[in-house]
Backbone bond lengths (Angstrom), bond angles and torsions (degrees), N, CA, C in turn:
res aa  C-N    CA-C-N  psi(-1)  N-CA   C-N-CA  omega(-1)  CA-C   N-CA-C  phi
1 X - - - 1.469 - - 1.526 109.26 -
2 X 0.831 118.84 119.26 1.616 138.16 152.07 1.238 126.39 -1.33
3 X 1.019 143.25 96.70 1.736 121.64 -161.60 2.167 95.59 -86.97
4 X 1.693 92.73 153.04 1.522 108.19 176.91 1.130 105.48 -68.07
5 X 1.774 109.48 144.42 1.294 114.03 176.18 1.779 109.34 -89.02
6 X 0.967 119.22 140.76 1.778 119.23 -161.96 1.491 95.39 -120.42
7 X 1.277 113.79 131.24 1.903 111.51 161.23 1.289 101.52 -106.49
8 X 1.344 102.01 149.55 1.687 120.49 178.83 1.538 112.04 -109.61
9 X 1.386 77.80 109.36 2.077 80.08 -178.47 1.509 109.26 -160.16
10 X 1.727 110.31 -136.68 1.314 96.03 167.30 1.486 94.28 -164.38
11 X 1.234 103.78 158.09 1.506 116.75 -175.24 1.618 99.62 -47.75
12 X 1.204 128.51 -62.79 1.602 134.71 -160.18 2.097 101.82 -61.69
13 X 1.286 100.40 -1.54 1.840 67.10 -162.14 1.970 86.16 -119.64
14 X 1.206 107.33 165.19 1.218 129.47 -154.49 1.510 94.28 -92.48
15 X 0.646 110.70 -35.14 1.701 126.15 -177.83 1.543 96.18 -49.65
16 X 1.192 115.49 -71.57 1.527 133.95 -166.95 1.841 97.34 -69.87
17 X 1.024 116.96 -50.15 1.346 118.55 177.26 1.995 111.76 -48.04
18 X 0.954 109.90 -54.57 1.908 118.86 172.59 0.882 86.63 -54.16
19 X 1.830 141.66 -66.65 1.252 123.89 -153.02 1.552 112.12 -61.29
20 X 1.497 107.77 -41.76 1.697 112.14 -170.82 1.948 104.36 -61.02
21 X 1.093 109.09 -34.08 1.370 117.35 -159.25 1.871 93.36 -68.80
22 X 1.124 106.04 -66.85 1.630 124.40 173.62 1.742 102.58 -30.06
23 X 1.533 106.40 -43.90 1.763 101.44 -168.46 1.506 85.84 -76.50
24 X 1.492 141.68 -42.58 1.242 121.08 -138.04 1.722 97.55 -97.51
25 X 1.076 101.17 -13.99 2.191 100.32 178.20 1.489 97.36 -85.58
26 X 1.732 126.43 -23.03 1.118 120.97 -168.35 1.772 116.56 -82.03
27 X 1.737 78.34 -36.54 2.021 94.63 159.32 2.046 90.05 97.24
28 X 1.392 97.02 36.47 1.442 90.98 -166.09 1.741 98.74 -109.04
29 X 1.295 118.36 136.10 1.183 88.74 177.58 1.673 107.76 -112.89
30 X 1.872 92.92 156.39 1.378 116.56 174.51 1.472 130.79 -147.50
31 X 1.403 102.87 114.79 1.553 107.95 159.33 1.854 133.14 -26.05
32 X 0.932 117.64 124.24 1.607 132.67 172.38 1.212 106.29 -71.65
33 X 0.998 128.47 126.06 1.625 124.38 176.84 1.975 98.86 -134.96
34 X 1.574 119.94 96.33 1.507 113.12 -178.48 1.340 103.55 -57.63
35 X 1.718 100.56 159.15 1.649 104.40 159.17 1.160 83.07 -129.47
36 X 1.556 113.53 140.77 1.679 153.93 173.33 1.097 111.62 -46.61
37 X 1.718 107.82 -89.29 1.220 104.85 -178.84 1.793 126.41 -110.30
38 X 1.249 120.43 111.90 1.291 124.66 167.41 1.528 123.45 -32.01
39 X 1.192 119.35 -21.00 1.840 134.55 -170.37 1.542 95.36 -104.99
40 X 1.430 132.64 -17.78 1.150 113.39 -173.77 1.748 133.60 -81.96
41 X 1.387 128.58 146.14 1.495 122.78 -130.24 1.740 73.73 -117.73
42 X 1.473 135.94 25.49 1.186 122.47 -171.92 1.819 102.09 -104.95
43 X 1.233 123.34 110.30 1.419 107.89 148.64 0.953 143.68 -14.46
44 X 1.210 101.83 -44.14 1.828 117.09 -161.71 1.874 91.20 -87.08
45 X 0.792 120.43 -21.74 1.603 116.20 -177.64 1.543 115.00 -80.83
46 X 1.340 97.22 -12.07 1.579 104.80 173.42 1.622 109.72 -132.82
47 X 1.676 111.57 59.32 0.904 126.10 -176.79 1.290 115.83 28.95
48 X 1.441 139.57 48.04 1.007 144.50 159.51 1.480 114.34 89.68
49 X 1.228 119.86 18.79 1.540 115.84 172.65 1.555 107.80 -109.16
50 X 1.887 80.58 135.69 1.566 109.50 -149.82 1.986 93.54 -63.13
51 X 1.133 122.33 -19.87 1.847 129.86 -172.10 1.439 87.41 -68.42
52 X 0.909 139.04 -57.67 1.563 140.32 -161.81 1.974 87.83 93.53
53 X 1.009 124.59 41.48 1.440 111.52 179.90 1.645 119.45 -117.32
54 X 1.209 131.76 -179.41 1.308 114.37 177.96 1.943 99.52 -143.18
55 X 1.178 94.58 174.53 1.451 155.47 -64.35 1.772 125.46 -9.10
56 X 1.519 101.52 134.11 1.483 97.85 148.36 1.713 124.81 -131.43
57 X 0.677 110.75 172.12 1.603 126.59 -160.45 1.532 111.59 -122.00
58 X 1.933 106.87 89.46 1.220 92.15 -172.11 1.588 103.97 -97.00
59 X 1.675 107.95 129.88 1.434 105.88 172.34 1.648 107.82 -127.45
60 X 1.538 118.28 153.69 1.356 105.79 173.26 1.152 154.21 -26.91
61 X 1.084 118.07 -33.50 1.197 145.13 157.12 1.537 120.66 -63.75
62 X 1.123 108.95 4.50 2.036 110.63 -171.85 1.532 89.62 111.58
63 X 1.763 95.32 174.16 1.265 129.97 -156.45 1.948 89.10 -103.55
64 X 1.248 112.73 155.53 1.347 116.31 163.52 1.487 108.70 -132.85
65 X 1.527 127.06 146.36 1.230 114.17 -164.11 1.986 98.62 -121.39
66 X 1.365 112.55 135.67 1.609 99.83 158.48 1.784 99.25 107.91
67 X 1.401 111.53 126.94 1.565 129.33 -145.27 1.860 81.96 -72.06
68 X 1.279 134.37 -69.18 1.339 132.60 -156.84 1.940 95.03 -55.69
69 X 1.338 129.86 -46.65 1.383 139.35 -167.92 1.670 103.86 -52.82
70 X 1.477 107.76 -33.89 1.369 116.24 -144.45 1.635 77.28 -92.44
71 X 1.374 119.49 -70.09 1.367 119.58 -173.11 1.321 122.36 -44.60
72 X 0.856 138.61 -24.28 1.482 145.91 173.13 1.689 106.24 -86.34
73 X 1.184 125.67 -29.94 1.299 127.45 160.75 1.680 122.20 -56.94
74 X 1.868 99.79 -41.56 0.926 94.01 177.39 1.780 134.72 -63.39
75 X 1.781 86.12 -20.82 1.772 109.35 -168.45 1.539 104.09 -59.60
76 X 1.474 87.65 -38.49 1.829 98.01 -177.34 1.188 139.08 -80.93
77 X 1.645 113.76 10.52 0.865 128.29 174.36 1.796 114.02 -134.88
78 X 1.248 112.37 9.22 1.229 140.44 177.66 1.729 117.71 -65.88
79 X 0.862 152.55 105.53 1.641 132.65 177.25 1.929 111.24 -84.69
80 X 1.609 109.63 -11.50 1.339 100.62 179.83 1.573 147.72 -60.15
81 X 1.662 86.99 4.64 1.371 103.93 -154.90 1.793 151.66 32.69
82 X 1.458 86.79 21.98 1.595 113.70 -176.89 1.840 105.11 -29.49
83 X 1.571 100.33 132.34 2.128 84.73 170.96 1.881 85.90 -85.60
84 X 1.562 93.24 160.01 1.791 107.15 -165.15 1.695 82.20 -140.09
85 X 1.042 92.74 147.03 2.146 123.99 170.58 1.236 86.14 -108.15
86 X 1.367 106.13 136.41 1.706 115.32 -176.11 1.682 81.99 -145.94
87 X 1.424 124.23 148.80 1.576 137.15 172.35 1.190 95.59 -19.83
88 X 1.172 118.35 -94.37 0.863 157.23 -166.03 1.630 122.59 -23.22
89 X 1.477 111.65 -26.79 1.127 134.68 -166.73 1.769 97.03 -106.43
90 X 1.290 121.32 -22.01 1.679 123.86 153.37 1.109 111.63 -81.85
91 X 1.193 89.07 94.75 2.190 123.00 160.60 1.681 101.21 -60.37
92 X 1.276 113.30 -43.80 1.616 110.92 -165.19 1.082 94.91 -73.40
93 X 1.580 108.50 136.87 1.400 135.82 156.47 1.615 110.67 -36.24
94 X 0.981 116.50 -61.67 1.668 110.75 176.97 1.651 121.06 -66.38
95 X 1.238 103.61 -35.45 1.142 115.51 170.73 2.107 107.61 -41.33
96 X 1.508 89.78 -79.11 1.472 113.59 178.32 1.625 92.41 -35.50
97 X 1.269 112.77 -56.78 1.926 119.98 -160.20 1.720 106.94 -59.86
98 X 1.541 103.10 -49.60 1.589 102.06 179.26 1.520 105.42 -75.75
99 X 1.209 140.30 9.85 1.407 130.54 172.03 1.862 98.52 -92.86
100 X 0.981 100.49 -40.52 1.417 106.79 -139.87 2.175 66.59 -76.29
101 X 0.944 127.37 -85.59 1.538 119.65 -176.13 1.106 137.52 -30.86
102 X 1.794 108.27 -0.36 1.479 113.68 -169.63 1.856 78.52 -111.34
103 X 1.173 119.97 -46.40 2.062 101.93 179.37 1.311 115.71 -58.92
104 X 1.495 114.66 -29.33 1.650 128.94 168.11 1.507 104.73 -27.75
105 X 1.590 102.05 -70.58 1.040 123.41 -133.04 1.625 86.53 -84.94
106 X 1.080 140.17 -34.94 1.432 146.84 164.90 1.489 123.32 -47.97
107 X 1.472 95.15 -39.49 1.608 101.29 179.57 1.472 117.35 -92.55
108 X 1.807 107.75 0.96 1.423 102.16 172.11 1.991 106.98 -104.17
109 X 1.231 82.67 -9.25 1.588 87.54 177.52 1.840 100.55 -59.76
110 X 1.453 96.27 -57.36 1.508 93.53 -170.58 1.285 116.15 -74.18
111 X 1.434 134.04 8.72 1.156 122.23 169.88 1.300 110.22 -96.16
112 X 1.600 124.39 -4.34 1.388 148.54 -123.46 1.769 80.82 -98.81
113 X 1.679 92.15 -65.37 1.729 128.52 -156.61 1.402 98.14 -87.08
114 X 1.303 136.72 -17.01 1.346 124.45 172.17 1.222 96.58 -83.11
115 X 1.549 149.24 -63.51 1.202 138.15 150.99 1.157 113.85 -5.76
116 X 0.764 108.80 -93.25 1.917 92.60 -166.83 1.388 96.23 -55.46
117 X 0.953 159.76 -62.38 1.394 150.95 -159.34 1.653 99.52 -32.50
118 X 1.631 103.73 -49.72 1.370 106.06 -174.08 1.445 115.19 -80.10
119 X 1.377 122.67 11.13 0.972 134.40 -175.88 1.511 126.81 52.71
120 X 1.737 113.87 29.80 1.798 114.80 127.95 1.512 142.42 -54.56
121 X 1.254 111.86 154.48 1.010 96.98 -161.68 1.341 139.00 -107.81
122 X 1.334 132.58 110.97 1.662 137.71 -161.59 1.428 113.57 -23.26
123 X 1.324 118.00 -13.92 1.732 129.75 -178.31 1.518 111.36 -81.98
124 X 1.322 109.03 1.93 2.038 102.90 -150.31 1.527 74.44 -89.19
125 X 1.781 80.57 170.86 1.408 100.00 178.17 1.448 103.62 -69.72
126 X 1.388 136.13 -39.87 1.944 149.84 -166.83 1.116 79.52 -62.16
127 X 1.561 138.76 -60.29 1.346 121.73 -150.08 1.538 125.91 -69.62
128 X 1.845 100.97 -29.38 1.251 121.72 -157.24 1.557 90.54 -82.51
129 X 1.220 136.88 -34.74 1.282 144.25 -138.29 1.482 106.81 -105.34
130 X 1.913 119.78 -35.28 1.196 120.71 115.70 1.714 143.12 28.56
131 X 1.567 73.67 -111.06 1.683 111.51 162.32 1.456 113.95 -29.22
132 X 1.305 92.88 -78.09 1.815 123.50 -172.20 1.901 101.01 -52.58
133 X 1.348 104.21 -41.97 1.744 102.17 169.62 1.166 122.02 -52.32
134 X 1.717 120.91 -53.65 1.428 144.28 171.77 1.282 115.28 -21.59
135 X 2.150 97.21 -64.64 1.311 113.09 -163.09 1.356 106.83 -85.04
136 X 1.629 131.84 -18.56 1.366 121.77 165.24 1.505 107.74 -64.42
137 X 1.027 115.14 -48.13 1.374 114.26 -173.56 1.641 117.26 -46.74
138 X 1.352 105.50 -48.10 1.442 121.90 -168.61 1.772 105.65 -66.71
139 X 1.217 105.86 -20.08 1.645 127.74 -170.82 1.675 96.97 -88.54
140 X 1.165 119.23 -46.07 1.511 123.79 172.43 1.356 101.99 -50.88
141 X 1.310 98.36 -58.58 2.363 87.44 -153.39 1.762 91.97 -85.17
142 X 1.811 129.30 -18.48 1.197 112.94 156.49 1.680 112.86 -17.26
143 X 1.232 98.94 -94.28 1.508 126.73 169.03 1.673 112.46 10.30
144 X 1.639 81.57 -100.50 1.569 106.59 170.62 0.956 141.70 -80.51
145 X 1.452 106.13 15.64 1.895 109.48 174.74 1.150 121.04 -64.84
146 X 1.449 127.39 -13.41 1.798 115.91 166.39 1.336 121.14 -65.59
147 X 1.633 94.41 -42.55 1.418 104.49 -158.95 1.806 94.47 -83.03
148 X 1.385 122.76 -40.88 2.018 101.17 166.63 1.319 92.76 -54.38
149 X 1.450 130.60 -94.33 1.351 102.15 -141.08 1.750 127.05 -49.59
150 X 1.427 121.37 -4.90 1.243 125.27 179.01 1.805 112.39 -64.87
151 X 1.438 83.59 -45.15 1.727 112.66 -177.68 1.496 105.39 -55.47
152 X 1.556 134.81 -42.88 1.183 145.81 172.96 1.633 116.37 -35.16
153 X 1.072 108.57 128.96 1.919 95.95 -177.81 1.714 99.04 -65.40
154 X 1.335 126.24 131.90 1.181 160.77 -173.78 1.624 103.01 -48.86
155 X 1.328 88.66 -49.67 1.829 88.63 -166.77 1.815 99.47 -101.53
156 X 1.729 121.98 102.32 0.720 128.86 -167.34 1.593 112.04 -147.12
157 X 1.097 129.29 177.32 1.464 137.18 -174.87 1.467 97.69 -133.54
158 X 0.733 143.35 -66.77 1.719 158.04 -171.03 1.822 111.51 -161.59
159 X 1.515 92.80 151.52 1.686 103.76 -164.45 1.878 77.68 -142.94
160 X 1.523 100.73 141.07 1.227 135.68 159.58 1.729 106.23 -41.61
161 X 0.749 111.20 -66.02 1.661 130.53 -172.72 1.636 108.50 -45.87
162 X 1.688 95.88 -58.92 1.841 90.48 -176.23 1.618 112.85 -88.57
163 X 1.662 120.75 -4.02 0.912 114.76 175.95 1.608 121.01 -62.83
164 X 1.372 107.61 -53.42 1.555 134.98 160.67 1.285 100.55 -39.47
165 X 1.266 120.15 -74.95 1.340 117.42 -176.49 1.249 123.49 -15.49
166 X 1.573 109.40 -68.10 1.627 126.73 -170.05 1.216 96.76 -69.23
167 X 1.603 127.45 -45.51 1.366 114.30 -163.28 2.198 109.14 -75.55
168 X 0.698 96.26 18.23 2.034 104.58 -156.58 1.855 88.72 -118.24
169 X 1.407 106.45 -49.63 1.535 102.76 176.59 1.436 129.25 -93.14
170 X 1.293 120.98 9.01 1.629 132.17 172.25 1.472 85.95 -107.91
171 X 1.086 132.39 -40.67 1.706 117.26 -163.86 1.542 94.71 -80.20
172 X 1.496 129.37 -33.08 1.602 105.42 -176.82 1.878 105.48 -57.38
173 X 1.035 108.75 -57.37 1.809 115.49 177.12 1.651 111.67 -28.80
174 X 1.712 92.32 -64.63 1.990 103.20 170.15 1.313 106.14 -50.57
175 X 1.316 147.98 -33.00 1.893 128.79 -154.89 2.072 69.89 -119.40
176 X 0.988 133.38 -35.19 1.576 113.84 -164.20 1.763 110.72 78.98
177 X 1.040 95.71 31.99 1.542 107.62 -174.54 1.706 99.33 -74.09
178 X 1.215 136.52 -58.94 1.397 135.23 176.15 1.316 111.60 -122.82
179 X 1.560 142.89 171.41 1.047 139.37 158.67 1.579 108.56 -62.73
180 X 1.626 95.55 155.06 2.063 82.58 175.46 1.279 94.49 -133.21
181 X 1.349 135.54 22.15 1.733 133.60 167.73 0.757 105.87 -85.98
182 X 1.275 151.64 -29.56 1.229 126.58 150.47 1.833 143.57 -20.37
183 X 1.592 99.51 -33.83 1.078 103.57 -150.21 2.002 90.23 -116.86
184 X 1.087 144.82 93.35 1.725 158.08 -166.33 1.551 96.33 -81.66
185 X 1.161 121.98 -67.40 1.550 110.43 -169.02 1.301 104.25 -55.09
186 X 1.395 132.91 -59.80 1.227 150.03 174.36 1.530 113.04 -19.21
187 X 1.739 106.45 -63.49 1.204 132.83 163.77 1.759 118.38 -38.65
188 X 1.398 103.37 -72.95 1.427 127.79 172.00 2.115 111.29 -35.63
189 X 1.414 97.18 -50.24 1.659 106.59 -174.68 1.428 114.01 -82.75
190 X 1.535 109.89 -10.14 1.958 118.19 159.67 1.415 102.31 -66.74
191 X 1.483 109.02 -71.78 1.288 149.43 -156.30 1.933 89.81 -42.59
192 X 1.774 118.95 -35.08 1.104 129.88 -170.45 1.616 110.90 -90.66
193 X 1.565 106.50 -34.38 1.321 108.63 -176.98 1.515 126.45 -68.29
194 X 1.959 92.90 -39.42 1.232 112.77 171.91 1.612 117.62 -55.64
195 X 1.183 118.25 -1.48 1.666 117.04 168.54 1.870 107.10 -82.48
196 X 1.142 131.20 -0.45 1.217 124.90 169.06 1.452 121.67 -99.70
197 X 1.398 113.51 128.35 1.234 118.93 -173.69 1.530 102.87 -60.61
198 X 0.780 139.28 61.13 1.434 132.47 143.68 1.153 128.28 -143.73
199 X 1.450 105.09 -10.29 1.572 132.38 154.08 1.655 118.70 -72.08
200 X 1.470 98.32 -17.29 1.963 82.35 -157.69 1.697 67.01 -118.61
201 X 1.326 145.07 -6.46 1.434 130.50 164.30 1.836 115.01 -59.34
202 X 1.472 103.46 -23.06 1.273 104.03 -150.93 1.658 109.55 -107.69
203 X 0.936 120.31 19.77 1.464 126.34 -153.89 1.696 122.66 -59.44
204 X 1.083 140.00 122.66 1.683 144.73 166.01 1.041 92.46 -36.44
205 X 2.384 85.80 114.45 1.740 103.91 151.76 1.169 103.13 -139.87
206 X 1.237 106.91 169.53 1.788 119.14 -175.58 1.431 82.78 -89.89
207 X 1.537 116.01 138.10 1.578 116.47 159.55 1.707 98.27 -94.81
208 X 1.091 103.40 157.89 2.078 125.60 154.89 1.599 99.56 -52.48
């Protein structure tokens, strides 16, 4: 028998959340495996990836490290034949632009929340500057979120781009990292995603 494929992450981070969402539209199944502590400098706590970062994807064959690596793994081992938007497949300049600002905006979150974890302080200038990236960013795809998702090839199952999306703008609200009322369309295209069972399976929690 086959051994289960397990991701290593944690309920709270968005990272792990795309990945879970990706296994459950893909129909693939995978084990939860928590990691404890976010501050910890041990490899071995993040199944052996040398970043100390998460998600990884342990499958028989070896470990794979990194949320886009994992998802595309999952495609390939998938039988549902879902059509998938992968980067790569946004030719449009904005397209390419709102991807590349929605991992931005992910990777400052977590430098945001490990900070304070480590107990710096939300006042610094790194932090504020951060912040201020987030909320331009979030002000960008405000904007133009009809016209990307218009831009999206039509006949699709899930796209890389809006998955992140949703998972990048419910987690600022969950950590309270920026305000997100500001932003209604933004709001409105969660508010839409969250009707798929694999979205409302997956929901932000603080683990113990």
């Amino acid at each position: 028998m086959a051994l289960p494929l397990r991701v290593v992450g944690r309920t709270s981070s968005h990272f792990t959340r795309t990945v879970r969402i990706f296994a459950l539209e893909l129909d693939v199944d995978c084990e939860l495996e928590l990691v404890a502590d976010l501050l910890s400098r041990d490899p071995e706590d993040y199944a052996g990836n040398p970043a100390l970062r998460l998600p990884i994807l342990e499958t028989p064959e070896g470990n794979l490290y990194g949320m886009l690596n994992i998802c595309r793994e999952l495609e390939r081992r998938s039988d549902a034949k879902k059509r998938i938007v992968w980067p790569e497949q946004c030719a449009d300049l904005s397209l390419s632009n709102a991807q590349e600002l929605v991992l931005q905006a992910m990777a400052s979150e977590v430098t945001i929340i490990t900070g304070r974890l480590g107990g710096a302080s939300s006042a610094s200038m790194h932090a504020v500057k951060l912040k201020d990236g987030i909320a331009n960013s979030l002000s960008w795809l405000e904007i133009r979120l009809r016209e990307l998702r218009s831009a999206l090839p039509a006949e699709r199952d899930l796209s890389f781009l809006e998955v992140t999306l949703f998972c990048l703008f419910r987690h600022l609200a969950f950590r309270e990292i920026v305000p997100t009322e500001p932003y209604p369309e933004l709001d409105a295209f969660c508010r839409e995603f969250e009707q798929r069972p694999a979205a409302a399976a997956t929901p932000y929690a603080f683990q113990e």
